[in-house]
Each structure stands twice: as C-alpha cells, then as structure tokens.
C-alpha positions as CSV (number, residue, x, y, z in Angstrom):
1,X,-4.7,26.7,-21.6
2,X,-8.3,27.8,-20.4
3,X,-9.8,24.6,-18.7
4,X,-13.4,24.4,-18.1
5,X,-14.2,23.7,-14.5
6,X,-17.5,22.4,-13.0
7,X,-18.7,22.1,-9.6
8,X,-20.9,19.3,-9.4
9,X,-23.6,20.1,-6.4
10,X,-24.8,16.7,-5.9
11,X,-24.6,17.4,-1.9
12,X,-27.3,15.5,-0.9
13,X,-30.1,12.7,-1.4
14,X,-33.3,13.3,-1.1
15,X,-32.9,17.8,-1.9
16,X,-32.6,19.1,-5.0
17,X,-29.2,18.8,-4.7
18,X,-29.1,15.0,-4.8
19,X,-26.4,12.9,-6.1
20,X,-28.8,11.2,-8.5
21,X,-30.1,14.2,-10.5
22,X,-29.3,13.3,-14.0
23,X,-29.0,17.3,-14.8
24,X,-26.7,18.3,-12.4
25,X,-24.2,15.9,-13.0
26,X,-24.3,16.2,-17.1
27,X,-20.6,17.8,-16.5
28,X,-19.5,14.3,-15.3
29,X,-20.3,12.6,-19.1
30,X,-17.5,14.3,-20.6
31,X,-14.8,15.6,-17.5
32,X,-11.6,14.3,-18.1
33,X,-10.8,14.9,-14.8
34,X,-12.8,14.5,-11.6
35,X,-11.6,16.0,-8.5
36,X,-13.1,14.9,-5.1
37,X,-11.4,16.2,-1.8
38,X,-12.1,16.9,2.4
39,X,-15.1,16.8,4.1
40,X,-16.6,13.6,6.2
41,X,-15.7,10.3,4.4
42,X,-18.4,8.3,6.2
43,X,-21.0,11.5,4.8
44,X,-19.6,10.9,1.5
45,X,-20.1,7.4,1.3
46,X,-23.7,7.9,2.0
47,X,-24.3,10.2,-0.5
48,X,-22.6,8.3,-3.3
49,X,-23.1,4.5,-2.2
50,X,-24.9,3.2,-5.3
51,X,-25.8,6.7,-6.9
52,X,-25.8,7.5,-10.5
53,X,-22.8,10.3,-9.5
54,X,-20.6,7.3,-8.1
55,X,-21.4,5.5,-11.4
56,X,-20.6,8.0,-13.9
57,X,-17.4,8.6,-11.9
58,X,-16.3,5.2,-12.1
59,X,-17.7,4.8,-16.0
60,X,-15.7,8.0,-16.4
61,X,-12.6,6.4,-15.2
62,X,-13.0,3.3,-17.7
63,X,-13.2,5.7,-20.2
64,X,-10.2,7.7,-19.6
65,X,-10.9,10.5,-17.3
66,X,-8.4,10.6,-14.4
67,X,-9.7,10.4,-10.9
68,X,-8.1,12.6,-8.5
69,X,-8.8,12.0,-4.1
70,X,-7.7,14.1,-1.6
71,X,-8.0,13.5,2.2
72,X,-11.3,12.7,3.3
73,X,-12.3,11.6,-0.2
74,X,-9.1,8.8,0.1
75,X,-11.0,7.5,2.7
76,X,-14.2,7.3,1.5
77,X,-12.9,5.2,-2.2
78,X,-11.7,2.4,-0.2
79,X,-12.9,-1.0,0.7
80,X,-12.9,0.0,4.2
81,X,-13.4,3.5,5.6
82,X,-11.8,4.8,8.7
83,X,-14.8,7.0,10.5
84,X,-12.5,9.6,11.5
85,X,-14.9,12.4,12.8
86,X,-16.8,9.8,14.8
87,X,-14.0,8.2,16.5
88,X,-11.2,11.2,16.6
89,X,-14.2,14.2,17.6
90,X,-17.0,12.4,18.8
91,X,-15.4,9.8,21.0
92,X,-17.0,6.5,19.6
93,X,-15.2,3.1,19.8
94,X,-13.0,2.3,17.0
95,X,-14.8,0.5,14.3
96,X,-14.7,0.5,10.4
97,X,-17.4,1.5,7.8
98,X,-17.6,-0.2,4.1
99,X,-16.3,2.3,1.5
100,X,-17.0,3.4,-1.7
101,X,-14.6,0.1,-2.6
102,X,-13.3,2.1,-6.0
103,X,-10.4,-0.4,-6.4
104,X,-12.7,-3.6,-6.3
105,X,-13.1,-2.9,-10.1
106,X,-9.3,-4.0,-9.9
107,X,-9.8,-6.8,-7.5
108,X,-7.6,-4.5,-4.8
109,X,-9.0,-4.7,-1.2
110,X,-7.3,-1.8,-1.2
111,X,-8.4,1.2,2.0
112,X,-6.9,4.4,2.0
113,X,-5.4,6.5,4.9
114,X,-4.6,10.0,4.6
115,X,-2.5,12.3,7.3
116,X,-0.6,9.3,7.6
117,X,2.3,11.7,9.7
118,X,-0.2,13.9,11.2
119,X,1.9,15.5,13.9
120,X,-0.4,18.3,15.3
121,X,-0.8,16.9,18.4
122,X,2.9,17.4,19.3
123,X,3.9,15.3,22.0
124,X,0.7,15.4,24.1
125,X,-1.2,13.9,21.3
126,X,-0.8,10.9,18.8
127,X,-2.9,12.5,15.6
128,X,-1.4,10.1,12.8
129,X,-2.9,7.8,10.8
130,X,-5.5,10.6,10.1
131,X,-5.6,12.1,13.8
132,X,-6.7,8.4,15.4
133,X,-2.9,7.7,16.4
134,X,-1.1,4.8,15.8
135,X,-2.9,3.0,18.9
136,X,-6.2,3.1,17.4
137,X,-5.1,3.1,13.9
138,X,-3.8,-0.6,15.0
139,X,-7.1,-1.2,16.9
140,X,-8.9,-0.1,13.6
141,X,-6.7,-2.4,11.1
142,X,-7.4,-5.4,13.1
143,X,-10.9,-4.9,12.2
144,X,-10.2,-5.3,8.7
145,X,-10.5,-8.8,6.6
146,X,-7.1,-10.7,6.5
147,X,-6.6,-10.0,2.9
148,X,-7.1,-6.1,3.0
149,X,-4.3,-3.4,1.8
150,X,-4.1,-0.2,3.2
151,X,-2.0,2.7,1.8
152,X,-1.0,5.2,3.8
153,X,-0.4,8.8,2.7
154,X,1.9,11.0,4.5
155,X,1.0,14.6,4.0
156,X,2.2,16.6,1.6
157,X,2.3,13.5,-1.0
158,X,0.5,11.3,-3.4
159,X,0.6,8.2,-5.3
160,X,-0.4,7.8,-9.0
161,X,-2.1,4.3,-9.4
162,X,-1.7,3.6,-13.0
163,X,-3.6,1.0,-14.3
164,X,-2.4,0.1,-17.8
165,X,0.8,-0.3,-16.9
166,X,0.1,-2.4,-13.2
167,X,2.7,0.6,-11.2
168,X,2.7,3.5,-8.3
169,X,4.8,6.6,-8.5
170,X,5.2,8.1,-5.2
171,X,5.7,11.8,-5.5
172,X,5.5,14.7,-3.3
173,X,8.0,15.4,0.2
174,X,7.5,12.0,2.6
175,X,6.5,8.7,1.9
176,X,3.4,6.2,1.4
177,X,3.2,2.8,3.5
178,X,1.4,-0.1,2.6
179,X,0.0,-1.9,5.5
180,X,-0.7,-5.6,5.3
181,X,-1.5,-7.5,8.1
182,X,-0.7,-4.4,9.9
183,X,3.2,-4.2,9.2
184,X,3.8,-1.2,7.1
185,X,6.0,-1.2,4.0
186,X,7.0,2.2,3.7
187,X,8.0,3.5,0.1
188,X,10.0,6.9,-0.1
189,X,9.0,9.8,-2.7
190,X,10.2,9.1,-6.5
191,X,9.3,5.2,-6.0
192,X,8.2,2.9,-8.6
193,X,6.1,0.3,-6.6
194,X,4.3,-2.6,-8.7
C-alpha cells in the first residue's frame, strides 16, 4: 500500500498560489480522497467561495472520491459558518457567515460544529460548541433560518455521511448532536442515524 499524497497550495487568490490555478490543482482531477482540515473557516470560505478548487472538490465527490473535514474545515462546508476566531479571539458580536453550503447539493441546510465538548476552559470558561460556549452558541443558532440543521461533533469523533444509502455512522469516543430549532438530539458512538 504506497498511496500518493498531494498537497494542493491553492492558499490564496490573487498570488500564485490561488485557488483558481488550473496547474496546481491538476492532483484534484483524479484524488480519490480529498482531505481538508484546521485553520480559519471564515479564511477558507473566501478562498474557495465559487473557485475552480471548490468545484473540482465537489465534481470529485459526484464522482466517487470521498471527502474528508476536519475542524475548522467542518465549519467552513456548511450552510452557515460559525466565525469562531472573530467572535471567540477577537471579541466581535456573535453573528453567522454563509458557508461553503457542501450539503445543498443534497438539499441539507445542514452547518457543521466542531469541538462540540471543548472543555479547555475548565470551570472558569465555557469553550464548547467550538470555544464560543453554549451561551453564544445559543445566541449564534438563533441567527440561523428556521429550517437549518446543525451537527455537532464532539471531539475525538466523526460521522460518515453516506449518500447512496441515505445513513450516518457515528464513530470515534463521544457523540454527535443534531441541533434543530436549537434542541439537540444527541447520538452516541456506533449509531446508525437516517
């Protein structure tokens, strides 16, 4: 098993590392898998908003390749992005940012929240729900349209969304909710959901 890995540089518009460069992301026409993970989700989403990477990531996915998100990316797929850094380090009112919106392809509303049971703050410090806490986190959710999803991801696990056959697996150590209208269904690790 030797897989070929490729790191895509497509950093930023406008250099020569631009996310619209047809040569750097010739990799992306045949991966199989494509791997995005942490960094800013609100600097992701203007980076990839309507670029040619974005669209040959989602092509990719129609054609098989599996798509793979980890923390700040999570955010940045959704319909609605949680501005972490701006609200959590930089002290601005809570608000939300459209996303990438990967899952309208599926007609999901679906918004993704990682760090779901942050606990670094210990007691002093609410940092769930992706270091916000659940007070904001609540403020932040009633900001979204009435017919929005949001999946939280507890740290340490994952959800496969699998298409074909319409299901979740939960896997790893904690649990996933899914927020709608702000009450959380939470869903345990080794759970099928629909």
């Amino acid at each position: 098993y030797k897989p070929q890995i490729d790191v895509i540089p497509a950093r930023k518009r406008g250099t020569d590392f631009s996310p619209d460069d047809p040569e750097i992301l010739k990799p992306l026409l045949t991966a199989d898998m494509i791997f995005m993970g942490p960094g800013s989700p609100t600097y992701a989403i203007r980076q990839l908003q309507n670029s040619l990477a974005w669209d040959l990531t989602r092509a990719r996915h129609r054609f098989g390749a599996t798509l793979i998100f980890a923390s700040a990316a999570t955010i940045s797929v959704g319909a609605w992005a949680l501005p972490v850094y701006e609200i959590f380090k930089v002290g601005e009112d809570v608000h939300s940012v459209p996303g990438l919106n990967l899952f309208a392809d599926f007609g999901l509303p679906l918004s993704i929240i990682p760090h779901w049971n942050n606990a670094e703050g210990g007691i002093d410090l609410d940092t769930s729900r992706c270091f916000v806490g659940l007070d904001r986190f609540n403020v932040w959710c009633d900001t979204l349209p009435p017919d929005s999803t949001t999946l939280g991801l507890d740290e340490h696990t994952g959800i496969i969304i699998a298409f074909q056959s319409s299901e979740c697996q939960v896997l790893g150590v904690s649990s996933v909710s899914l927020v709608r209208e702000c009450d959380p269904e939470i869903y345990g690790a080794g759970s099928t959901v629909p």
